[in-house]
Every structure is written in structure tokens, then in C-alpha cells.
KEKE-3310 file (N, C-alpha, C; in steps of 0.2 Angstrom, whole numbers, plus 5000, padded with zeros to 4 digits):
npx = (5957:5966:5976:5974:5974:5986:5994:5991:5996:6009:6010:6005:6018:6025:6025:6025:6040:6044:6041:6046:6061:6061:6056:6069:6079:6075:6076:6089:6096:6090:6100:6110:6110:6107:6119:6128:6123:6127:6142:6143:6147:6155:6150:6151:6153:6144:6137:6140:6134:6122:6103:6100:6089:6087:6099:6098:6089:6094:6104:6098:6091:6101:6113:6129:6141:6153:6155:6148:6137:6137:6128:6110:6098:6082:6068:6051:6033:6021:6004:5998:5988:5982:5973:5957:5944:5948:5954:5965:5983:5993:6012:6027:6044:6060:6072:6087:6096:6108:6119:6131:6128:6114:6103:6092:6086:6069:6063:6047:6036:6023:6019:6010:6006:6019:6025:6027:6015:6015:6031:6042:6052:6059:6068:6083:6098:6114:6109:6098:6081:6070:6055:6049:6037:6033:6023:6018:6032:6033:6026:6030:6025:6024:6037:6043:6053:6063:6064:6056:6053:6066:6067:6053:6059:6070:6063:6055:6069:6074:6058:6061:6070:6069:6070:6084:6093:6107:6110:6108:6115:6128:6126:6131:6126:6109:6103:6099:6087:6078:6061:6052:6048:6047:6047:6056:6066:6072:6083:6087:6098:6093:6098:6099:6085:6077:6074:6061:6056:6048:6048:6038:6040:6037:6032:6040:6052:6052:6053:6036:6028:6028:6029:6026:6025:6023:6023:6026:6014:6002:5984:5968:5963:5975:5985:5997:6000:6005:6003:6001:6012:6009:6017:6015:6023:6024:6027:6038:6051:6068:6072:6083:6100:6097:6085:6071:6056:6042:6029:6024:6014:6007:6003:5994:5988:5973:5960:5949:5953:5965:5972:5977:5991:5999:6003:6015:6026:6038:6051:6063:6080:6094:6113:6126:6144)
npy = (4310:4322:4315:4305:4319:4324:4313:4314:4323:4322:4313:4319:4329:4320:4316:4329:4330:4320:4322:4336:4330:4324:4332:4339:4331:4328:4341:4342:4331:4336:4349:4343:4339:4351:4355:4346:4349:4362:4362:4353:4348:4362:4376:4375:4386:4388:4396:4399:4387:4390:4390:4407:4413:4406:4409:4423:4423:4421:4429:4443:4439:4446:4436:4431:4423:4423:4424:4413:4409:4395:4388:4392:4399:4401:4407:4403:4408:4400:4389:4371:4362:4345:4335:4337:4347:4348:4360:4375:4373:4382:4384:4387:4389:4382:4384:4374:4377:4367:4371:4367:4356:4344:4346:4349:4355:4355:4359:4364:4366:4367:4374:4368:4373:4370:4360:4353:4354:4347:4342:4342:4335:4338:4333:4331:4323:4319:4312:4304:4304:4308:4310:4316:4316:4322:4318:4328:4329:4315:4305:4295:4298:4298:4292:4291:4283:4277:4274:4279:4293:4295:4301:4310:4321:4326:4330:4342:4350:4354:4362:4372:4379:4395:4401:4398:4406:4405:4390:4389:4395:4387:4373:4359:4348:4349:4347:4356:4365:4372:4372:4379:4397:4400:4392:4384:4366:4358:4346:4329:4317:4303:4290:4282:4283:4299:4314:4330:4345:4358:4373:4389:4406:4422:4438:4448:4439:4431:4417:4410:4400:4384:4363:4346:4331:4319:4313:4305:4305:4303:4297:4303:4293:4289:4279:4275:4286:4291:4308:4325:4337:4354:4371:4389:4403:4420:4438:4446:4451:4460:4451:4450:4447:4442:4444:4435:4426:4431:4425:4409:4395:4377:4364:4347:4340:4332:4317:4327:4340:4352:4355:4364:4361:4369:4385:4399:4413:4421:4425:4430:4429:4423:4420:4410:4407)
npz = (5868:5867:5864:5852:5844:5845:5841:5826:5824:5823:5814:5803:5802:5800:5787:5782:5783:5776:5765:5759:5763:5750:5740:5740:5735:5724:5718:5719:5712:5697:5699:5698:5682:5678:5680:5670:5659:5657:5656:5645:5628:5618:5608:5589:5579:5565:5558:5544:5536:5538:5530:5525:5530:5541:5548:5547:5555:5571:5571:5572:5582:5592:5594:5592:5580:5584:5598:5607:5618:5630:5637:5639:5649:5655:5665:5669:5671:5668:5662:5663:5655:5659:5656:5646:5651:5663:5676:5669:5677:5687:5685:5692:5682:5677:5665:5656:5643:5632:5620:5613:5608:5607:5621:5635:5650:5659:5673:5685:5696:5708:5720:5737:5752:5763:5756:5739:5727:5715:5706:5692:5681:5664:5652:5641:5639:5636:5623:5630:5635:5646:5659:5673:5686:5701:5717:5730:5734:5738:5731:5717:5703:5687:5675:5664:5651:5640:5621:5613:5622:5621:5608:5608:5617:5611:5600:5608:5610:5598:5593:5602:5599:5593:5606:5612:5599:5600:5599:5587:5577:5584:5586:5579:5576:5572:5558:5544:5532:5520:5517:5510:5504:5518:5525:5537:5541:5555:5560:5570:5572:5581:5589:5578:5571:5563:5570:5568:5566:5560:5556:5555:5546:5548:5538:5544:5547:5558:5567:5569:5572:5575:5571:5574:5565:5570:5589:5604:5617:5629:5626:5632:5640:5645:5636:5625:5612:5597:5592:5579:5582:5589:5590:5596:5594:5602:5601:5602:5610:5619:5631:5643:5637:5623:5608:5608:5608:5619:5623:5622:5616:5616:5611:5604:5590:5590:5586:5587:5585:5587:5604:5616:5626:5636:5642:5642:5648:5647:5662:5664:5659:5653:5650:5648:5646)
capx = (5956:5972:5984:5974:5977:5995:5997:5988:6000:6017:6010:6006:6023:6031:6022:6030:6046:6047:6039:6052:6066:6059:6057:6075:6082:6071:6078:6095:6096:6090:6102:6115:6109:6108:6127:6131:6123:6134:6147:6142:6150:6157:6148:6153:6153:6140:6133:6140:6131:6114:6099:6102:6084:6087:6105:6097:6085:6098:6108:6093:6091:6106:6117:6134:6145:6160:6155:6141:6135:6137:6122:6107:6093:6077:6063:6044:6028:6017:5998:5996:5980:5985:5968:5952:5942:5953:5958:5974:5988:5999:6016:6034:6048:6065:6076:6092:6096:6112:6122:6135:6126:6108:6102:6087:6082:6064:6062:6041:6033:6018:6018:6003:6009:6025:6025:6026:6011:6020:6038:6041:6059:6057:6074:6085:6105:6116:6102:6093:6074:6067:6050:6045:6032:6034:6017:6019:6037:6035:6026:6032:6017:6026:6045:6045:6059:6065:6066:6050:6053:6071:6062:6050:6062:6074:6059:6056:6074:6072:6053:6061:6076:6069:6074:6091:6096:6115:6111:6107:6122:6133:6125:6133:6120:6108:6104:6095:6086:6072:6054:6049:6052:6044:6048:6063:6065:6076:6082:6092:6099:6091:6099:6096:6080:6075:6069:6063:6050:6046:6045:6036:6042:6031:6035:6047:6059:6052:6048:6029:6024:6031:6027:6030:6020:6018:6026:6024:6011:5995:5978:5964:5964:5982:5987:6000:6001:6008:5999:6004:6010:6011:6016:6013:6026:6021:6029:6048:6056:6071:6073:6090:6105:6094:6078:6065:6047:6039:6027:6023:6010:6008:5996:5992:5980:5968:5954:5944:5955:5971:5970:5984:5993:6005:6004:6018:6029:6049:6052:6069:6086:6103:6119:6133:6150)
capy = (4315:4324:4307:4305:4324:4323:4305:4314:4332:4316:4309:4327:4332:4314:4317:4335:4331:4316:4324:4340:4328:4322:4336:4340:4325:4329:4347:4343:4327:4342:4353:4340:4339:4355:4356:4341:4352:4368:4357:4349:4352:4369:4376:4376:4390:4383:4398:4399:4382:4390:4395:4414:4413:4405:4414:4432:4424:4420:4434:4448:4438:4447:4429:4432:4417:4424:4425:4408:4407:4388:4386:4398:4397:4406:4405:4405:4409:4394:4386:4367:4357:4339:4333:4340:4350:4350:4366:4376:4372:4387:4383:4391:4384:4384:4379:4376:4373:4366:4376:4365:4349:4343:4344:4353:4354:4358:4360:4366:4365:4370:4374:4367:4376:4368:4356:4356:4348:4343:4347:4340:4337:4335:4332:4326:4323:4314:4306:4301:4308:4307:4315:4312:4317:4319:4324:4330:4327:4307:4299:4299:4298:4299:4290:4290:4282:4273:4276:4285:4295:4300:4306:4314:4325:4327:4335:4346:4354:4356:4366:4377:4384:4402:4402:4395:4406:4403:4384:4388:4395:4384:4366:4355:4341:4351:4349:4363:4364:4376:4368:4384:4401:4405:4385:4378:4360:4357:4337:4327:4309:4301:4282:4281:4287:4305:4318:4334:4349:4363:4381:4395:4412:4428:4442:4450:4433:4428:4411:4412:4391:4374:4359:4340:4327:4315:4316:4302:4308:4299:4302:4305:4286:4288:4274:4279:4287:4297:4314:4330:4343:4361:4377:4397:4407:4429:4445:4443:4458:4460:4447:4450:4449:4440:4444:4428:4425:4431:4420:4403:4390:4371:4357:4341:4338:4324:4318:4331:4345:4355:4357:4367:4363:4371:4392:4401:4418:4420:4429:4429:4427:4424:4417:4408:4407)
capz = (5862:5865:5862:5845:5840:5845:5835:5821:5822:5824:5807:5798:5803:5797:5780:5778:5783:5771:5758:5761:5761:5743:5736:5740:5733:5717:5716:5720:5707:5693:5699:5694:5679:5675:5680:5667:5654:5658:5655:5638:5622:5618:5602:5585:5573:5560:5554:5536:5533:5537:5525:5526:5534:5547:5550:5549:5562:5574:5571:5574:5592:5596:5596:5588:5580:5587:5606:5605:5624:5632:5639:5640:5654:5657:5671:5666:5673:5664:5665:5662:5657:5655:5651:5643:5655:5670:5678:5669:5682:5687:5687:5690:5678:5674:5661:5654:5636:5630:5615:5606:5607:5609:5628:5640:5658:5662:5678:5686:5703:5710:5729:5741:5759:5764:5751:5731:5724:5710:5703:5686:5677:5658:5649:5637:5640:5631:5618:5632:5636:5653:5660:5681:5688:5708:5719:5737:5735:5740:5725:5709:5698:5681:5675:5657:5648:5634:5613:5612:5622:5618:5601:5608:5620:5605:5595:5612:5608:5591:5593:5606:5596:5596:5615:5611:5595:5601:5596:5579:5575:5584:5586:5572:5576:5570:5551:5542:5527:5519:5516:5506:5506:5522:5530:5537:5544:5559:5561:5575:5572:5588:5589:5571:5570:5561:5575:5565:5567:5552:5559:5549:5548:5547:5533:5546:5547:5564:5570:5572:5574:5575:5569:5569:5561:5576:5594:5607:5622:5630:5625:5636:5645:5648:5631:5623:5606:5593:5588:5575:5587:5587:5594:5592:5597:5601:5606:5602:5613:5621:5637:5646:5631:5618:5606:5608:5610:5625:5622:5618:5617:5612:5609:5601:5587:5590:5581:5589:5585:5590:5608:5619:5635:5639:5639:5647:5646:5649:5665:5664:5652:5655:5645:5651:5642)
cpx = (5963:5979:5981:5975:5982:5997:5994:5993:6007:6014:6009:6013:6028:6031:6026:6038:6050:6046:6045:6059:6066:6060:6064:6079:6081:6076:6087:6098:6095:6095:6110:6117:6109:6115:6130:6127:6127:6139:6150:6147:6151:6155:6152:6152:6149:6137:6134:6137:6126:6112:6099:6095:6083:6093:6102:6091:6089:6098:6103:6090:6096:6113:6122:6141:6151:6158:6147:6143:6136:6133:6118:6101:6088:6072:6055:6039:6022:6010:5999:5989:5983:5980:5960:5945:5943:5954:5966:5976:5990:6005:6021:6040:6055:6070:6083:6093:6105:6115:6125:6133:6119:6106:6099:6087:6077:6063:6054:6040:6028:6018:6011:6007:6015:6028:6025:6020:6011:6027:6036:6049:6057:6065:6078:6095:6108:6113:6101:6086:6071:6062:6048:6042:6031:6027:6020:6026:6041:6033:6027:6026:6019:6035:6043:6052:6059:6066:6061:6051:6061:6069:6060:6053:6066:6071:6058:6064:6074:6067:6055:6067:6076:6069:6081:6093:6104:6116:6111:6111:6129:6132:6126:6129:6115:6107:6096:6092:6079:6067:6052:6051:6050:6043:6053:6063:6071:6078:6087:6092:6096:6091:6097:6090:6080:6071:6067:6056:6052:6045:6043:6037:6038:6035:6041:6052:6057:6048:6041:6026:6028:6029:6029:6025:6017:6025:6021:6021:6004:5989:5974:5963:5971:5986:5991:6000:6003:6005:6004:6004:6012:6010:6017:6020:6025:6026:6036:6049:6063:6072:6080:6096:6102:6087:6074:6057:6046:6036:6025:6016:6012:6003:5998:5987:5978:5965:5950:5946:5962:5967:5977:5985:5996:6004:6009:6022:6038:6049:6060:6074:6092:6108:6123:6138:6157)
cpy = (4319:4319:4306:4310:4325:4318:4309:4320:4326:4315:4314:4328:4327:4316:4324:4336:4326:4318:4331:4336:4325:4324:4338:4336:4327:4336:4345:4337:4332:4348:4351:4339:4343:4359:4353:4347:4360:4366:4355:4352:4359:4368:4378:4381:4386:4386:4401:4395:4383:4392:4403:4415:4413:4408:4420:4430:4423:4425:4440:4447:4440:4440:4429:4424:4419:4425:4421:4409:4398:4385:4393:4397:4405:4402:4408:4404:4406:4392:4380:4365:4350:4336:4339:4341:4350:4358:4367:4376:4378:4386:4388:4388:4387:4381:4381:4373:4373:4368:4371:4358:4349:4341:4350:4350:4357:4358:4363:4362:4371:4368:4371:4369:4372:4364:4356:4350:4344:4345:4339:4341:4331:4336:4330:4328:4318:4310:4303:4307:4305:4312:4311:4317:4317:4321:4325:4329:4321:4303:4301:4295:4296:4296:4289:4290:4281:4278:4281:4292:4301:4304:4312:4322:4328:4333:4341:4353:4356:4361:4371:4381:4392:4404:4401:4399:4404:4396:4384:4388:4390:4378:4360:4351:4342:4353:4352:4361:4369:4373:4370:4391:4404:4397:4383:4371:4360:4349:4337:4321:4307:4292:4281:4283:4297:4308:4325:4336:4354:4369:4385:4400:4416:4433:4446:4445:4431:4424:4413:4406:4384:4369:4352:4336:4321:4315:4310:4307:4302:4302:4301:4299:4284:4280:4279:4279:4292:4302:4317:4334:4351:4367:4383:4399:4417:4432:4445:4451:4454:4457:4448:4450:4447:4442:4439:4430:4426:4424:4417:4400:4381:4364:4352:4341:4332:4326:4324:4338:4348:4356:4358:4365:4362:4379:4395:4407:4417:4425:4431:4426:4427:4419:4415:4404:4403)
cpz = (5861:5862:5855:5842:5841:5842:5831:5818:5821:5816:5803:5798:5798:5789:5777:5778:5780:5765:5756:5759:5753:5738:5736:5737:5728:5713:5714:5715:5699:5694:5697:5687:5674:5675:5672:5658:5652:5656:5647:5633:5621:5611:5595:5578:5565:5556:5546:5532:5534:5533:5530:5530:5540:5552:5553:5554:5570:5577:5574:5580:5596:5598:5589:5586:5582:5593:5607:5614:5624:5633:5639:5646:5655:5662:5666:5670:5668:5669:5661:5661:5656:5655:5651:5650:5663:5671:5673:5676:5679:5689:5687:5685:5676:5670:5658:5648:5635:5624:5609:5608:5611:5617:5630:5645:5659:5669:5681:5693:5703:5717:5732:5750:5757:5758:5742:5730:5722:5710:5696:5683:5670:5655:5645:5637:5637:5629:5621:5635:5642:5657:5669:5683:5696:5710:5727:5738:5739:5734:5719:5705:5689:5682:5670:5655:5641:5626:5612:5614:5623:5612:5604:5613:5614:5600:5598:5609:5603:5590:5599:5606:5597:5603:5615:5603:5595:5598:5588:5577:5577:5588:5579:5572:5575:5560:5551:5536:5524:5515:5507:5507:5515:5530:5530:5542:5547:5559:5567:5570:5579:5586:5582:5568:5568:5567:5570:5565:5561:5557:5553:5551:5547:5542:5536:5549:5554:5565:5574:5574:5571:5575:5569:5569:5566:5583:5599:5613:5625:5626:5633:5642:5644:5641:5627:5616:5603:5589:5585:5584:5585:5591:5590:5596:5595:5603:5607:5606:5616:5627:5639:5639:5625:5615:5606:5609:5617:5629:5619:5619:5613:5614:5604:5598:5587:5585:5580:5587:5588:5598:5613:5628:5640:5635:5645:5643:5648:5653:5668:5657:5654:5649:5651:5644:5645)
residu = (UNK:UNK:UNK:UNK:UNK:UNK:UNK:UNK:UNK:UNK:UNK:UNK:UNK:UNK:UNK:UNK:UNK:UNK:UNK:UNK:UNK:UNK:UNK:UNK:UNK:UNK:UNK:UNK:UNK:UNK:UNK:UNK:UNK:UNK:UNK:UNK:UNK:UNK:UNK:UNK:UNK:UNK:UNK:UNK:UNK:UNK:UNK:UNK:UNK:UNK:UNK:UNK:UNK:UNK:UNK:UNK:UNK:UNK:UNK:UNK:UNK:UNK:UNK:UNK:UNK:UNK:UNK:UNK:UNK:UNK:UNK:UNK:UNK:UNK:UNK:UNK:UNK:UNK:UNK:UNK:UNK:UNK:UNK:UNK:UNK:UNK:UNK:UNK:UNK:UNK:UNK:UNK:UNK:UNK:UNK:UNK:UNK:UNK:UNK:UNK:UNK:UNK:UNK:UNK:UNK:UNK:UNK:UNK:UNK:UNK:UNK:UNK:UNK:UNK:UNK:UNK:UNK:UNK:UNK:UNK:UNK:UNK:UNK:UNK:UNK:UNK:UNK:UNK:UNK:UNK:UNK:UNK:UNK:UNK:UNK:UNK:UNK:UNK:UNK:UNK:UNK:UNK:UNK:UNK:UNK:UNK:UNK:UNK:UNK:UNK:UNK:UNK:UNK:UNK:UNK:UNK:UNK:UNK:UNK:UNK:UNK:UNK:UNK:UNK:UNK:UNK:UNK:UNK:UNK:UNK:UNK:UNK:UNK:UNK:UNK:UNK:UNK:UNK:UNK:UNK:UNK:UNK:UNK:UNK:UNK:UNK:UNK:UNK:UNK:UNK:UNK:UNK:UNK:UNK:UNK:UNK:UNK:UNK:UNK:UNK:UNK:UNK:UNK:UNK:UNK:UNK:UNK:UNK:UNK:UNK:UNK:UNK:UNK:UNK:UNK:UNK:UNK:UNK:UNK:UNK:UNK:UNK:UNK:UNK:UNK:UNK:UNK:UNK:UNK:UNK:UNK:UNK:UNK:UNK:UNK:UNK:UNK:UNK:UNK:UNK:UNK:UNK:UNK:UNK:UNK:UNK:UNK:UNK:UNK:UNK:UNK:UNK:UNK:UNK:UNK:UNK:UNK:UNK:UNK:UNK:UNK:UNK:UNK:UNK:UNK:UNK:UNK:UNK:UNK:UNK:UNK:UNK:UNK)
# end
């Protein structure tokens, strides 16, 4: 009895010291990542060519075209659901947004003792998009690549601009345009493809929801397809140097309805220049 509980504590241990070893490759492959976007283009002065809407929305985040940040990063305290009556997940999250050219690092984990449940790196770097999915920090459960899913990352950076006023002003890649008076439309070129999400402003000039017309993701039995999606953004205060949205949410509408899942707050803000 004790040689089978000793082979079974030798096999527990293997398990956490390979799942440990995993997760650390994991983190430290994202922590390259989020170097290469530190890095990236330096921003361009663009905000003469904005609809003065979307300028005075910038500009009143505190984000000045004469001292544009490089990159900006904040941490988040977020709940997942990834399908329809599952538990929200509690995750931790970190992100890096790139300034003078189109580029994000999401970063999330969720701890189980020694171990991360999950960790999750959702991305988009040099007009590519890449989402993984690790669990225990041995199996990787999730690898999306390809065209879709550069879109679909591309339209990501585009609906999370109110986190990033610094890009608006000084991402030339970035074309503008107003819908209406109270709608403007953001676009990217992605490999020739049109990426581009609509945000609506509230009577005090702040982005309050975001929209794109369809957005690759799975449905319910895991096949893939292209829903409308959308998000709310609340509670714009001041976060470290910048004014942005507290909080956020975002969902897909199906057949059945809009359904959100992803809600999460910003518990942290910084610049780098």
C-alpha cells in the first residue's frame, strides 16, 4: 500500500512539475510577445485627419498628440462563460496594446493550486491573429490561426480603442469616418480584406457600444461561424494617466439573441513612451 501511494505522490508530482514547466514556457513565449509589441512602430500624429468627434473623444482621455505613448497596458479582473449555461469563469488578465500600428496581447489565467487551470494568449501582431488555449499548463486545448482569424483579432483592436485613446490619435492604419452624428466607423486593411467595427457615442461624446456586423467564433457545438457582435462599455473614470471605460462587456448575437461573454473591469493603467 505504501509503494502504491508513493508511485501515485511520484506521478502527482511529475504532473505538476511538467504542467509548471508548461505554464512557464506559455507565460514566457507571451512575455516575448508583449516585448515585440513595446517595440513596434512609433505613433504618428494623425489627429488633424479625425472627425472632431472622435478627436475630442481622445483628447478628453487625457491622450495628447504631442506626447503619444508607445504602447499602453492594463490588468483586468474579468468572468468568462464560453457556452450557454456553464459557470462564469473568474479570470485575471493582462494586456498590451500597441499605439502606432495595429497590435494586442491578451494575456488571462485561472489558477487551480499550484497549477493554472487555464491561461489563454489572444493576439494579433504583425497582421497575424492567434488565440491558445492551454489547461493545466500541458494541454493545449485551443490554437487558432489563419485568415479568419486575423480578421477576427484585427476587429478585436479596433472595438477596444476606448482603452487605447493614444492609438486614435496616432495609428495611421486606422481609417475614420462618421456613420452619423452620434456614429463613427473605425476600419483596418487585413491582407486585403475590410476589418471594421461602428462605435456609438452618448450625448456626452463617450463611447458607449461597439459593433461589427459579423465576427468569426464557434457556436454552441464548437462549428465555426460568423456572428454580429457587440459590446457596452460603463463608468469612464480616471485609471492611472488616462480617462477610459471602467467597465466593459461583449457578446454575440445568435439566432436566439444577444448573449455576453466576456464582463470584466480595468484594474490597472500605465503608458510607456
Amino acid at each position: 500500500m505504501k509503494i502504491a501511494l508513493f508511485g501515485l505522490g511520484l506521478v502527482a508530482l511529475a504532473i505538476i512539475v511538467i504542467g509548471a514547466l508548461g505554464s512557464y514556457l506559455f507565460s514566457r513565449r507571451a512575455a516575448g510577445m508583449a516585448a515585440r509589441l513595446q517595440a513596434s512602430v512609433r505613433p504618428t500624429d494623425v489627429s488633424a485627419q479625425l472627425p472632431q468627434t472622435v478627436r475630442d473623444f481622445a483628447l478628453r482621455a487625457d491622450a495628447s498628440p504631442g506626447d503619444l505613448a508607445t504602447s499602453v497596458a492594463f490588468t483586468q479582473t474579468a468572468e468568462m462563460q464560453l457556452k450557454p449555461g456553464q459557470n462564469w469563469q473568474p479570470v485575471q488578465a493582462a494586456q498590451t496594446v500597441a499605439i502606432g500600428a495595429p497590435g494586442f496581447l491578451w494575456q488571462a489565467c485561472q489558477s487551480l493550486g499550484p497549477l493554472p487551470k487555464f491561461q489563454v494568449i489572444d493576439a494579433y501582431i504583425g497582421g497575424t491573429g492567434l488565440l491558445r488555449v492551454r489547461l493545466l499548463g500541458l494541454v493545449r486545448i485551443v490554437n487558432a490561426t489563419g485568415p479568419d482569424i486575423d480578421r477576427a483579432e484585427a476587429l478585436r483592436y479596433l472595438a477596444e480603442l476606448p482603452w487605447a485613446p493614444d492609438a486614435i490619435l496616432g495609428n495611421p492604419a486606422i481609417i475614420w469616418r462618421m456613420v452619423d452624428d452620434t456614429v463613427a466607423e473605425a476600419a483596418l486593411d487585413v491582407a486585403g480584406q475590410r476589418a471594421a467595427v461602428r462605435f456609438r457615442f452618448n450625448a456626452a461624446g463617450d463611447i458607449v457600444e461597439v459593433h461589427a456586423p459579423l465576427r468569426h467564433t464557434t457556436d454552441d457545438q464548437g462549428a465555426a461561424v460568423d456572428l454580429p457582435w457587440q459590446g457596452f462599455f460603463r463608468d469612464y473614470r480616471m485609471i492611472g494617466p488616462r480617462r477610459i471605460p471602467f467597465e466593459a462587456e461583449v457578446g454575440y448575437i445568435h439566432p436566439s439573441g444577444y448573449r455576453a461573454y466576456f464582463q470584466g473591469c480595468i484594474t490597472d493603467y500605465s503608458v510607456a513612451h
